[in-house]
C-alpha beads as a LAMMPS data file, in Angstrom:
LAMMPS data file: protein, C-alpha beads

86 atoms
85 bonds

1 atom types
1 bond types

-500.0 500.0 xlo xhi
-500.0 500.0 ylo yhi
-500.0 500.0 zlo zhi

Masses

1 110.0

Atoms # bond

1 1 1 -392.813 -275.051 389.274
2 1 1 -392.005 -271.240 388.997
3 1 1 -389.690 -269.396 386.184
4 1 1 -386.885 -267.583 387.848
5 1 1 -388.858 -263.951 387.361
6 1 1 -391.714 -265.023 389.751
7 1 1 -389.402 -266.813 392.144
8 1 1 -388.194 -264.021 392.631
9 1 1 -391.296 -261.476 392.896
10 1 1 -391.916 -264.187 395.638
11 1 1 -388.718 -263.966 397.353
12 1 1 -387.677 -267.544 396.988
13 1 1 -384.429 -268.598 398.624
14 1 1 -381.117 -268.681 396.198
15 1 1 -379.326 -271.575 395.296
16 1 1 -381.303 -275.049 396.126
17 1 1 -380.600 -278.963 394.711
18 1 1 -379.863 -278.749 390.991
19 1 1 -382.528 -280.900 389.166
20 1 1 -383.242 -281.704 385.417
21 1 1 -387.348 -281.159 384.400
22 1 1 -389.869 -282.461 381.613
23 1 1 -393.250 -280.650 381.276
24 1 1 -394.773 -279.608 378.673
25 1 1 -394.351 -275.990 378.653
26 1 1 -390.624 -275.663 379.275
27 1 1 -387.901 -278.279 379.922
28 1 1 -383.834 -278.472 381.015
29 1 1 -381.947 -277.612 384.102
30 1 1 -384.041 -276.195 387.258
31 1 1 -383.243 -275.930 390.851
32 1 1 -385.274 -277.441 393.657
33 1 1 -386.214 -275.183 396.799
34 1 1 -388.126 -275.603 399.674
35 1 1 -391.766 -273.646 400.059
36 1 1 -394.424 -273.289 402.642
37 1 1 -397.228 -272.112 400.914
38 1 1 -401.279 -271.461 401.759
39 1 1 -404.366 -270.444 400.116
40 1 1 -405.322 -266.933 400.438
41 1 1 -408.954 -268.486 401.329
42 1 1 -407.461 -270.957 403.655
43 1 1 -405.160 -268.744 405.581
44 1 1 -404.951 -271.387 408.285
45 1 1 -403.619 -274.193 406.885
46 1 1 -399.994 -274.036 405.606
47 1 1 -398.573 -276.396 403.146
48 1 1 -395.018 -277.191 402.920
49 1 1 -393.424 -278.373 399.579
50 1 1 -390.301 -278.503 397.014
51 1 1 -390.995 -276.398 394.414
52 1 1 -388.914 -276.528 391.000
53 1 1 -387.223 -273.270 390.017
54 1 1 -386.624 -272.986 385.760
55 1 1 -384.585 -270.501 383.511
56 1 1 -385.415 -269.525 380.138
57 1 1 -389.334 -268.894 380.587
58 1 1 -390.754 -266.190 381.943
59 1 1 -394.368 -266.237 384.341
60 1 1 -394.543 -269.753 384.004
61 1 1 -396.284 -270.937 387.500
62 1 1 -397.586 -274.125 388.028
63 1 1 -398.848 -276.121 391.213
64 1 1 -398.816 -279.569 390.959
65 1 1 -401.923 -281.604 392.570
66 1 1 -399.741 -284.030 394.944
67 1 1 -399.402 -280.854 397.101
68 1 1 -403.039 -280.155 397.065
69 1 1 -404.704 -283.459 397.691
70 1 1 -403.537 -284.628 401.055
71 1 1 -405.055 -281.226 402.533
72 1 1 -407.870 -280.418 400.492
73 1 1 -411.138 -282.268 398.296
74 1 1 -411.579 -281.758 394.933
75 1 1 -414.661 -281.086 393.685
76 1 1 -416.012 -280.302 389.789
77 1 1 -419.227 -278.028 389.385
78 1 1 -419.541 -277.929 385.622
79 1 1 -416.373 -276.620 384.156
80 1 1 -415.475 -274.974 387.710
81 1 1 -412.321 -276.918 390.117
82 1 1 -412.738 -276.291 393.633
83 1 1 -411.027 -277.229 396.985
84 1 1 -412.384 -277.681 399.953
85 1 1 -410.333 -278.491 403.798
86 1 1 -410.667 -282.308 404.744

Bonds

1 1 1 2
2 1 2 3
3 1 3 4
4 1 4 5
5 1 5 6
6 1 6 7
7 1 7 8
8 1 8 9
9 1 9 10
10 1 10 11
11 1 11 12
12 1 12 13
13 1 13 14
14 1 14 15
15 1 15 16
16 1 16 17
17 1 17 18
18 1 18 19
19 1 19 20
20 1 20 21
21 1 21 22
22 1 22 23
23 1 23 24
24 1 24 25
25 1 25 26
26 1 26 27
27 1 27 28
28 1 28 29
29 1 29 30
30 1 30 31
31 1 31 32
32 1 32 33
33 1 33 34
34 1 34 35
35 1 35 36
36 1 36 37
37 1 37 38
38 1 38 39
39 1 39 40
40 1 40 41
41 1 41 42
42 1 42 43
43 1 43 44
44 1 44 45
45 1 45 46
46 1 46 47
47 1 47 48
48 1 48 49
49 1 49 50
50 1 50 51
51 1 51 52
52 1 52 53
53 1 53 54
54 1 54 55
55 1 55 56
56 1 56 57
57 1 57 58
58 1 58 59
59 1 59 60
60 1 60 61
61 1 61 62
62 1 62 63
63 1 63 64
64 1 64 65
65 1 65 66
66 1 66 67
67 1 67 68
68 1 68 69
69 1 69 70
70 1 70 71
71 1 71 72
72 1 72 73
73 1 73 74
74 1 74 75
75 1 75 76
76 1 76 77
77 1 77 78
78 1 78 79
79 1 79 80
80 1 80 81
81 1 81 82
82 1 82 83
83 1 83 84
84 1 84 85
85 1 85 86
């Protein structure tokens, strides 16, 4: 999920399925666009995904871990998150 301001610093397509969204930072109407996305330390492997596209808050960008999981492990060193390829 991405506020309108970084969609479009990322050049995310206009328009997309209208959509209705619950989170805990923002809420309300959002669109739905398609994304192929990849890690800048995993240039390699590209991920494709819908991302959710919201008004009224501003550098709100969020990546949600159903995208992450079938390509990469998690793993926990202390308080540090890291992914590594399957």
């Amino acid at each position: 999920m991405v506020s309108e301001d970084v969609a479009a610093l990322l050049n995310f397509p206009g328009g997309g399925r209208a959509t209705s969204i619950t989170a805990v930072i923002t809420g309300g109407a959002g669109r739905s666009v398609p994304v192929r996305f990849r890690f800048a330390g995993v240039p390699d492997v590209e991920i494709d995904s819908e991302w959710v596209v919201v008004g009224g808050r501003a550098e709100v960008r969020l990546l949600a871990l159903r995208d992450i999981l079938p390509h990469f492990e998690v793993r926990t060193l202390n308080m540090n998150l890291y992914f590594s390829r399957k």
